[in-house]
C-alpha positions as CSV (number, residue, x, y, z in Angstrom):
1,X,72.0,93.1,123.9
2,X,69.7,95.9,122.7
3,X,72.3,97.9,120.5
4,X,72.7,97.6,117.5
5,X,75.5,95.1,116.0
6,X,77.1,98.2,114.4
7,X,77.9,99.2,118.0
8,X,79.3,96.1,119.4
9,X,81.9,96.8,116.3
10,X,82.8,100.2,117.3
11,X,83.1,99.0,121.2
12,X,85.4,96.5,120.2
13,X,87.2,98.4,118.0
14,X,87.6,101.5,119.6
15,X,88.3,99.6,123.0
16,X,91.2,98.2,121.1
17,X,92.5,100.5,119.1
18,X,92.4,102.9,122.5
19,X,95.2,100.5,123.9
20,X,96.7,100.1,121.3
21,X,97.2,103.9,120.6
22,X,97.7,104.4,124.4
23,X,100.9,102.1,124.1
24,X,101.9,103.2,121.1
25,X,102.2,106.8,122.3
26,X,104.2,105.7,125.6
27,X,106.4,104.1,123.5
28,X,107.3,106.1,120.2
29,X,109.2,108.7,122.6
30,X,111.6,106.3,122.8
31,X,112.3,106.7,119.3
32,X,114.7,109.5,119.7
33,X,116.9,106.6,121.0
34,X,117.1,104.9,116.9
35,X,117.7,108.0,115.1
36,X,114.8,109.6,114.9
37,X,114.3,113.3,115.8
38,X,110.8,112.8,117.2
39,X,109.4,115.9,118.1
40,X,105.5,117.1,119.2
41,X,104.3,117.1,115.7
42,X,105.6,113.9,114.8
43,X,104.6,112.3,117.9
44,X,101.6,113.4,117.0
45,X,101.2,112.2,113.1
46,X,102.8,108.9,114.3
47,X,100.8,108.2,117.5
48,X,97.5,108.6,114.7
49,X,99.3,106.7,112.1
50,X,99.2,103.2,114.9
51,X,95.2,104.3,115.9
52,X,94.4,104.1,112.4
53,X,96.6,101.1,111.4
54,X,95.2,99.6,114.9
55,X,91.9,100.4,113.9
56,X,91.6,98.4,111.0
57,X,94.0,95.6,112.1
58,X,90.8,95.2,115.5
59,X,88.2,95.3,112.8
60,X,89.2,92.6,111.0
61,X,90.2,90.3,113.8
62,X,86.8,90.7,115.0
63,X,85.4,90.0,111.8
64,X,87.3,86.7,111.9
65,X,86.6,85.8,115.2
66,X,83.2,86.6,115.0
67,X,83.1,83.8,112.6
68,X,85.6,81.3,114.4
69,X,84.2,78.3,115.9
70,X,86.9,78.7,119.1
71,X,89.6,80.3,120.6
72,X,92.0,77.7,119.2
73,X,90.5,78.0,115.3
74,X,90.9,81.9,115.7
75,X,94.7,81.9,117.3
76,X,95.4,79.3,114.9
77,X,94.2,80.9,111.9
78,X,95.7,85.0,113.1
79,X,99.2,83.2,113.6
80,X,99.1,81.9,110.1
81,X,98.2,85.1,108.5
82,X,99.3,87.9,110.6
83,X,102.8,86.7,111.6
84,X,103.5,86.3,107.8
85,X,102.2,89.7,106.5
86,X,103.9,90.9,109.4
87,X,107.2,89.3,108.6
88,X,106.9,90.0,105.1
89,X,105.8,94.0,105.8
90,X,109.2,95.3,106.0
91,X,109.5,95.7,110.0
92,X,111.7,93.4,110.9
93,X,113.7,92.8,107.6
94,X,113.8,94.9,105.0
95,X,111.8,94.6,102.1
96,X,113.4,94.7,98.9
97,X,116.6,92.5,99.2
98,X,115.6,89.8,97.7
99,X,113.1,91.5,95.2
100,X,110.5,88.8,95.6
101,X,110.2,90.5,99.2
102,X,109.3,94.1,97.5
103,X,106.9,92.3,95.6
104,X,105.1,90.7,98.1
105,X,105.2,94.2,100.1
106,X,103.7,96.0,97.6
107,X,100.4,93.9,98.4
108,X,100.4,94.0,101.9
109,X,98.9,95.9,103.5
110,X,100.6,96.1,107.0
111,X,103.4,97.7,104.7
112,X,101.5,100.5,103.3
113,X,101.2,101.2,107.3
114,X,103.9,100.4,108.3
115,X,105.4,102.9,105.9
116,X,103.1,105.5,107.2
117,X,104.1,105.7,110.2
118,X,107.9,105.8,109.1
119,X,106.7,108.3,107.2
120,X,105.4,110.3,109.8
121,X,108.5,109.4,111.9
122,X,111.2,110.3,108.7
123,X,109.8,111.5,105.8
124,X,113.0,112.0,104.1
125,X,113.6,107.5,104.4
126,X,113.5,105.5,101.4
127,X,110.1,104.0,100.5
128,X,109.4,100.7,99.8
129,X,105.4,100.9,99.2
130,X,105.3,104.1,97.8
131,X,105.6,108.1,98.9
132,X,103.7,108.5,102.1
133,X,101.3,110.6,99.9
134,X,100.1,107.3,98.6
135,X,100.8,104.9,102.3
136,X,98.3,107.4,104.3
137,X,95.3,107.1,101.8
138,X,96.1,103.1,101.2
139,X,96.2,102.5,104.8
140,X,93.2,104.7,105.5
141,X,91.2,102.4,102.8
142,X,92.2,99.4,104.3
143,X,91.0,100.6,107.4
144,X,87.6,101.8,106.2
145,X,87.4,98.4,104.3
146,X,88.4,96.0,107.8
147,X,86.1,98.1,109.7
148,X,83.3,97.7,106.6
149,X,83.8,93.9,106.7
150,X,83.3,93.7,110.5
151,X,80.1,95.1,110.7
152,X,78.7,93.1,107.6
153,X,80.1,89.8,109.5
154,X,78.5,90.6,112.4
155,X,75.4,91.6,110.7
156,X,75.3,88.4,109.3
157,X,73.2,85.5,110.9
């Protein structure tokens, strides 16, 4: 192709992260049905919260795949680290109880997003990671930083 590599990063990404946010903002309505009072503005801050977590999370899996030799090494390789940092990020158990699991949530970063958007969602919740005034600019980093290491992978030769 003629474009630049830097633009078959932001076409992934953005392609990505656009479904990803699309879902994301059919779904978080439904989070009036949990407990919390979603309104407009919330909607709002939460339905950026999931582009920018989204964001980085596309950037980085294309900067693995980019270098994966197949299909198969990539799946293999994304189950063995996302599901754990997932597991571990406090969204399906919470972090904390045992303490080892606070620990490990400090340095994940799915957690720092994951406690953005709960942020966004309930700011009043108790953090695990940190006051959302720390979460946004942590998961913002993380995102310029998956985003940077996509483009310098597929610059590479």
């Amino acid at each position: 192709t003629p474009a630049p590599r830097w633009a078959i990063v932001a076409g992934v990404t953005l392609g990505v992260t656009a479904i990803a946010t699309a879902q994301a903002a059919i779904l978080l309505p439904l989070a009036r049905w949990v407990g919390y009072p979603l309104g407009f503005a919330e909607w709002l801050a939460a339905t950026a919260v999931c582009g920018l977590i989204s964001t980085g999370c596309a950037a980085a899996g294309l900067a693995v795949a980019w270098r994966a030799d197949s299909a198969q090494g990539y799946h293999g390789f994304m189950n063995a680290v996302v599901v754990p940092l997932w597991l571990l990020s406090g969204a399906i158990f919470p972090a904390g109880s045992p303490l080892w699991t606070k620990v490990v949530a400090m340095v994940n970063p799915l957690a720092y997003g994951l406690y953005a958007l709960r942020g966004t969602l309930d700011p009043v919740g108790a953090p695990v990671t940190g006051p959302l005034s720390l979460a946004l600019p942590v998961t913002l980093a993380l995102t310029v930083a998956g985003c940077a290491w996509a483009v310098r992978t597929v610059n590479r030769r």
